[in-house]
N, C-alpha and C positions, 0 to 999 in steps of 0.2 A: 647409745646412752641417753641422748637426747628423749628419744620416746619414756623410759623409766623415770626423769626427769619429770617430764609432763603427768605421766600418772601420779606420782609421790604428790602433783602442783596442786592436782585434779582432786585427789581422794584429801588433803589435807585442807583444813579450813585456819587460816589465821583468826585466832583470836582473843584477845584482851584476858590476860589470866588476872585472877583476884591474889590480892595480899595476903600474907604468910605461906612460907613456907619451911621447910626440913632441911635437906641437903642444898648449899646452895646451887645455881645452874651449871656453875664451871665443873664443878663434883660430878652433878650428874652428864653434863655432857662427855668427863673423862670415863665415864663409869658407863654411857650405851657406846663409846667407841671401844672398849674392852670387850664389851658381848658379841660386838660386828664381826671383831676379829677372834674371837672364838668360834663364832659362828651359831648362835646363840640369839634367834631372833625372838622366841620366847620370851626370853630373860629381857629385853626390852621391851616384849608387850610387856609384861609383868610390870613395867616402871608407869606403864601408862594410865592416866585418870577417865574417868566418865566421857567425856567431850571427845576427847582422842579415840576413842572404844568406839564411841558412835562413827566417825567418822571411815574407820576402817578395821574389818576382821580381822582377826590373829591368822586366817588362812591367807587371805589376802596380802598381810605386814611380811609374811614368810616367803611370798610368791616375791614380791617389789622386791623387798633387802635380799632376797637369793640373788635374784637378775643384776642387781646393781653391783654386787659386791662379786659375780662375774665377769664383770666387764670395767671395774675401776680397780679390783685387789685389794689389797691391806690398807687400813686406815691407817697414815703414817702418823698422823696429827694433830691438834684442835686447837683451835686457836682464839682469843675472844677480838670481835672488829669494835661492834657496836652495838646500842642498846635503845630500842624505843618501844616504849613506855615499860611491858613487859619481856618483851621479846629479844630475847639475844639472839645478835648475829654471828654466827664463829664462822673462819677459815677454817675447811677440814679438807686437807692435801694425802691425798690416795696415793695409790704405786702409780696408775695411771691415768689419773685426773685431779682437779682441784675444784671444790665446790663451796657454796656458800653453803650456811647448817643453820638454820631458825632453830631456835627452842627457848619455852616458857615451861614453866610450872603453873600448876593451881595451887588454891590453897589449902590443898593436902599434899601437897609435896612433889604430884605424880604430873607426867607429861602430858601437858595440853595443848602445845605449836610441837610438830616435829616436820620437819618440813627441809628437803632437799632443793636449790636451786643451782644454776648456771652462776659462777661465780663473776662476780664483778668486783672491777677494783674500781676502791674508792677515787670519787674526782673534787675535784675543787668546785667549788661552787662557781655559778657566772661571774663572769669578768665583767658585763654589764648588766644592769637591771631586766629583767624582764618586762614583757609591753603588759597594759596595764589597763583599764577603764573605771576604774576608782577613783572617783576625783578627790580624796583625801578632804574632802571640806571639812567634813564633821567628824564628832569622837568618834562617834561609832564606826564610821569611814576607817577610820586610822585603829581601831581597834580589829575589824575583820583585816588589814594588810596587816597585823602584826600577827595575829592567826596563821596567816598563804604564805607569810615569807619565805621561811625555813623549809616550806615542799617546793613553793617555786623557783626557788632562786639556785635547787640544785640540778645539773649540767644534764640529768637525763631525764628531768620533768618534763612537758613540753606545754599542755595548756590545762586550764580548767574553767569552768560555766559552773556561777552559784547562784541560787536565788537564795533569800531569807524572808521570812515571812512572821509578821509580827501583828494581830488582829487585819487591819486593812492596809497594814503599810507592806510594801514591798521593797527591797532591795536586790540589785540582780548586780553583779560582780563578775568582769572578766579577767582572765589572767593571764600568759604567756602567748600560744599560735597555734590555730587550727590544726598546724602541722608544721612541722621543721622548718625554718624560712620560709613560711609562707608569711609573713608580715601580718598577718589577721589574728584581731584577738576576740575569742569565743565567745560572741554573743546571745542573748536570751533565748535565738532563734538558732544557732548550730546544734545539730543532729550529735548524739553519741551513741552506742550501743549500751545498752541500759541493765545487759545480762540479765541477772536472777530478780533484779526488782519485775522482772515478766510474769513473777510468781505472784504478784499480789494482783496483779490483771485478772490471769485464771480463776487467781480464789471468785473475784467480784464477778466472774462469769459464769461459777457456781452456785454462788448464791442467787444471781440474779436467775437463772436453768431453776434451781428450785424453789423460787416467789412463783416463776411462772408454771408450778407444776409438771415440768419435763421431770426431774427427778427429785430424787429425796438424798439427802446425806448420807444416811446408812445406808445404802442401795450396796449391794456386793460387786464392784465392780464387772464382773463377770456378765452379768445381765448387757453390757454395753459393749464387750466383745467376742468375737469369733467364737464358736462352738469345739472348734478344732483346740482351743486354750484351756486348758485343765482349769480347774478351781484353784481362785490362790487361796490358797486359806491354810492357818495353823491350825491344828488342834478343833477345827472343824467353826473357828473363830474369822470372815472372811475378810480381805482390803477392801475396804469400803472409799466411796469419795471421799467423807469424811477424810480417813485417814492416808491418802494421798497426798490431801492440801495441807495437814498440819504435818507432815513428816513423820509418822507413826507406823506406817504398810508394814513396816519389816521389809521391805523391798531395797537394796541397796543401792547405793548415790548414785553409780555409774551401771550401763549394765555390763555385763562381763565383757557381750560382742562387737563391743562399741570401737576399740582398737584394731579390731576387726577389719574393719573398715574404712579407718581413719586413715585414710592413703596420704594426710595431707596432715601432720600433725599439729601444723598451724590453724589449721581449720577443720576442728574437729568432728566436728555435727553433720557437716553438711551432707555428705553420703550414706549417715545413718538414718531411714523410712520407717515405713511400718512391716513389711517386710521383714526387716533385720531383726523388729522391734517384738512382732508378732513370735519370730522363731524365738528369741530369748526368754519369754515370759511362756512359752510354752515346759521349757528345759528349769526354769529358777526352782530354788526351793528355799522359803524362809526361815531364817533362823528362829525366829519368836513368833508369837502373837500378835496380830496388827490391835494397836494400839496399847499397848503396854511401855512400849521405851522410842525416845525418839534419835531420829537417824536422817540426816537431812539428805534429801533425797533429789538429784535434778533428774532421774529416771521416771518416780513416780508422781511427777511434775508432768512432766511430760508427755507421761500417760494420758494423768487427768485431762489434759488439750485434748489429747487424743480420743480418749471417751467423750465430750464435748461435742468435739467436731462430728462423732457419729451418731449422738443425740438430736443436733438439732438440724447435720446435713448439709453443714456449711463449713467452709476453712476458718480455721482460728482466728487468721485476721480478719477476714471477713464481719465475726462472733464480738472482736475486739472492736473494731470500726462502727458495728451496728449497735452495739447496746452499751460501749463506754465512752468511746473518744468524740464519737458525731453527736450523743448527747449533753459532754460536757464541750463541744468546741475545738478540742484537741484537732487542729489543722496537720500537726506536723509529727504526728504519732504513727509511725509506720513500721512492717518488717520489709516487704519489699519497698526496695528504694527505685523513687521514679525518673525522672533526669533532673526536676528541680529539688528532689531532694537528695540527688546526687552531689549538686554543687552546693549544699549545706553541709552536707557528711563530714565530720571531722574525721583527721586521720590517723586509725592508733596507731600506738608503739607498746615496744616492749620494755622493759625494766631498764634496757641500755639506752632507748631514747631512738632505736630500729625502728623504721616503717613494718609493721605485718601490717598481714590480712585480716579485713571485718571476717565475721564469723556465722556464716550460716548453718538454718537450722532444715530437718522438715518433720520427722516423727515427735522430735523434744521443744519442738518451738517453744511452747509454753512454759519452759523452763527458764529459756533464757534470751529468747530473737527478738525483742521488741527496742527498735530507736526512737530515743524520742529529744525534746531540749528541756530546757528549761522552763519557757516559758507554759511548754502543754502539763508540763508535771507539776507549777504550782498549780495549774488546773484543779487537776488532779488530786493533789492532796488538801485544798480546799473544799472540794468534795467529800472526800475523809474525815473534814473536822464540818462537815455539815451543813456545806455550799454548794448546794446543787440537783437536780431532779431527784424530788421525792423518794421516786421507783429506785434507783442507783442509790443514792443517800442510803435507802434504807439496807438494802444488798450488803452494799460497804460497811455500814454499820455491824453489818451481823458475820463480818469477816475479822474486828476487832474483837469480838468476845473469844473469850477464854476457850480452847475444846482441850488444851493439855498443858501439862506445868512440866519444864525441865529445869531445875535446880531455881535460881534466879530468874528464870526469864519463862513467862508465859509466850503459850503458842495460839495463835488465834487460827486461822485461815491465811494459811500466808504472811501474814506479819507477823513481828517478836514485839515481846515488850516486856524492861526489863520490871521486876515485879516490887524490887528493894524500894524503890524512888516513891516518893509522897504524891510527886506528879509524875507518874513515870510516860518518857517514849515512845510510840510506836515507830519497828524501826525495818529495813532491810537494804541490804549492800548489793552489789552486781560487780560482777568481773567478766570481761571478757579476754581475748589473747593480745588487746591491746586499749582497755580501756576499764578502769575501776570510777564504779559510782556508787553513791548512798542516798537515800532519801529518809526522813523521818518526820513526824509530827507529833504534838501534844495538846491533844485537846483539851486540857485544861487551860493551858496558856495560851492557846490561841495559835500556836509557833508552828511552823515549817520549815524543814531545808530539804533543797534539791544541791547536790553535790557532783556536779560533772566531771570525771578527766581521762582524758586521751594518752595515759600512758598506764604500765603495766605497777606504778610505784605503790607501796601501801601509803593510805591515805589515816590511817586509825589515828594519829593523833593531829590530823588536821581537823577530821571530823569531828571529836573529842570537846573541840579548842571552839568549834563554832557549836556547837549544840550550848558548850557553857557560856561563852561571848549571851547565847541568846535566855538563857536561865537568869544571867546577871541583870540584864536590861531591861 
């Protein structure tokens, strides 16, 4: 069950549903536990909105809810625990399991978090404070600890690394412990796995591939793989670069043979190459037109490294190393880890507050293997807002412009930005099997956040809490 767990974790994306809705959530959550147990997964795709659609097929919804509802039986139950911001938490106790059950609404009524985990029961918050390196001097001191409380102060949190960035001023804020008793609290220089923000690397590795004239955007992917690889293309429409970095291919999130593989479900990447990678994209067929609907994708992430690294003839990091982090300074931006960056590596957990495993990559690296701290990522998104080599600056710049609109939020190259705001964002999240981060910036205001942590917890209304903290100031 474990494994169909991680898939439901895998294919489902948490995220912030908008106001209004229809039925409220307890209705509909009594109303997909009636369709489960008729058997009826249709009738729950049917409940589902835009965001949710994208994030998994009605073939796929049928294959997961078949498997699971073999191996846990009748939904006995639903229960409500808790609630943050949009998202409700229920108890949902099976014939032979008990699990936690996420689910929001959008604001058309229809399902936009649906999302199976491992259940946990609630704890008490610490007994004592958590360690700390805030020295509380100032408001604004006292204003970001009233932000982190509430995530750190509860029993399976374990640490987080913040920078804040406000034109030249800087704030860097630690919080909890590298790891479980280890008495160390996360400073501007501790390593975390950075997951999906890898994806705004690659964009800036694309752009800057075609400043230098290796390629072009619209290039059909195809031209930079294997002959043996049929054409991807709908309707004679083909996946282009382009539509790799904005999430547009039609190409889906995961590839099918990725489970395959995954002998380690803790770490899931690591035994999937090009090999596996090469056979699956041989066999896919997409559903749509690339570039018509978006579908966020860490496969054709992935890819694009992959196409990358056979353009220019070199390893990702490598590509990473020579044209972004050794120009902006980035010392401590790495995927493999060396022995000194060994003993900086924080160490994740899981939602429980469990030791796992970092998580490697080697075919999808570009989707998600990049470590980095704090201090190389204000770098980094200094650069973003127009600090830094020319040649990169401009690269970067041409990663924030617009290539596609999903509802609210513009997709540029890799980054989102929500499109409602006067000053809007640039934003993207990372998760790995035991570490959730965010970064974002707004070039109009000058602002930045780097948001580190070494546990599996959602952090949305932490992050939420400091993006506005930095909007008020």
């Amino acid at each position: 069950m474990k494994r169909l767990i991680l898939i439901f974790t895998l294919l489902a994306q948490l995220a912030q549903a908008q106001s209004g809705r229809h039925l409220p959530p307890d209705s509909v959550a009594s109303l997909v536990r009636r369709h489960y147990n008729d058997r009826q997964p249709d009738s729950i795709y049917a409940l589902a909105g835009e965001v949710f659609r994208r994030q998994i097929s009605a073939e796929q919804f049928r294959l997961v809810t078949g498997g699971l509802f073999g191996q846990t039986g009748r939904w006995k139950s639903v229960e409500r625990r808790s609630t943050a911001g949009e998202v409700v938490r229920y108890k949902a106790v099976f014939e032979r399991a008990k699990m936690d059950f996420h689910l929001s609404l959008d604001a058309q009524g229809k399902l936009h978090t649906f999302l199976f985990r491992p259940f946990e029961e609630d704890l008490p918050d610490r007994k004592t404070p958590a360690l700390s390196s805030n020295p509380l001097r100032t408001a604004f001191d006292r204003e970001v600890d009233t932000v982190v409380q509430p995530y750190i102060r509860r029993q399976n949190t374990v640490g987080l690394s913040i920078g804040l960035l406000r034109n030249d001023s800087l704030w860097v804020y630690g919080y909890g412990e590298t790891g479980r008793d280890s008495g160390k609290i996360p400073d501007e220089t501790t390593l975390f796995e950075i997951g999906s923000i890898t994806k705004t690397f690659t964009a800036t590795l694309l752009m800057d591939a075609v400043r230098r004239g290796e390629v072009r955007l619209d290039d059909p992917i195809n031209r930079y793989l294997p002959d043996s690889i049929p054409a991807l293309q709908k309707d004679g429409i083909p996946v282009t670069l382009k539509t790799l970095s904005n999430h547009t291919s039609g190409l889906p999130r995961l590839p099918a043979n990725l489970f395959t593989f995954a002998t380690n479900m803790n770490n899931p990447y690591r035994h999937y190459g090009r090999k596996e990678l090469y056979a699956f994209l041989k066999t896919v067929t997409l559903p749509r037109r690339p570039g018509e609907q978006y579908e966020y994708s860490n496969l054709a992430v992935g890819l694009l490294g992959t196409v990358l690294e056979n353009v220019a003839g070199k390893p990702f990091e490598e590509l990473v190393r020579e044209r972004i982090t050794r120009p902006l300074g980035m010392e401590h931006t790495v995927i493999a880890l060396g022995d000194q960056d060994k003993a900086a590596f924080a160490q994740g957990h899981d939602a429980k507050g469990n030791p796992v495993s970092s998580w490697e990559f080697q075919a999808l690296t570009a989707a998600g293997g990049i470590r980095s701290d704090v201090r190389d990522l204000i770098r980094y998104l200094k650069a973003e807002l127009g600090n830094g080599p020319a040649r990169l600056v401009s690269a970067m710049k041409q990663t924030q412009e617009t290539t596609f609109k999903n509802g609210d939020t513009s997709v540029g190259l890799g980054w989102h930005r929500r499109t409602e705001a006067a000053r809007p964002w640039y934003w993207h999240q990372g998760g790995t099997g035991g570490f959730v981060t965010f970064t974002a910036f707004n070039p109009d205001r000058r602002t930045a956040v780097v948001l580190l942590t070494n546990s599996q917890n959602p952090i949305d209304t932490l992050t939420a809490g400091l993006l506005s903290l930095l909007e008020k100031n």
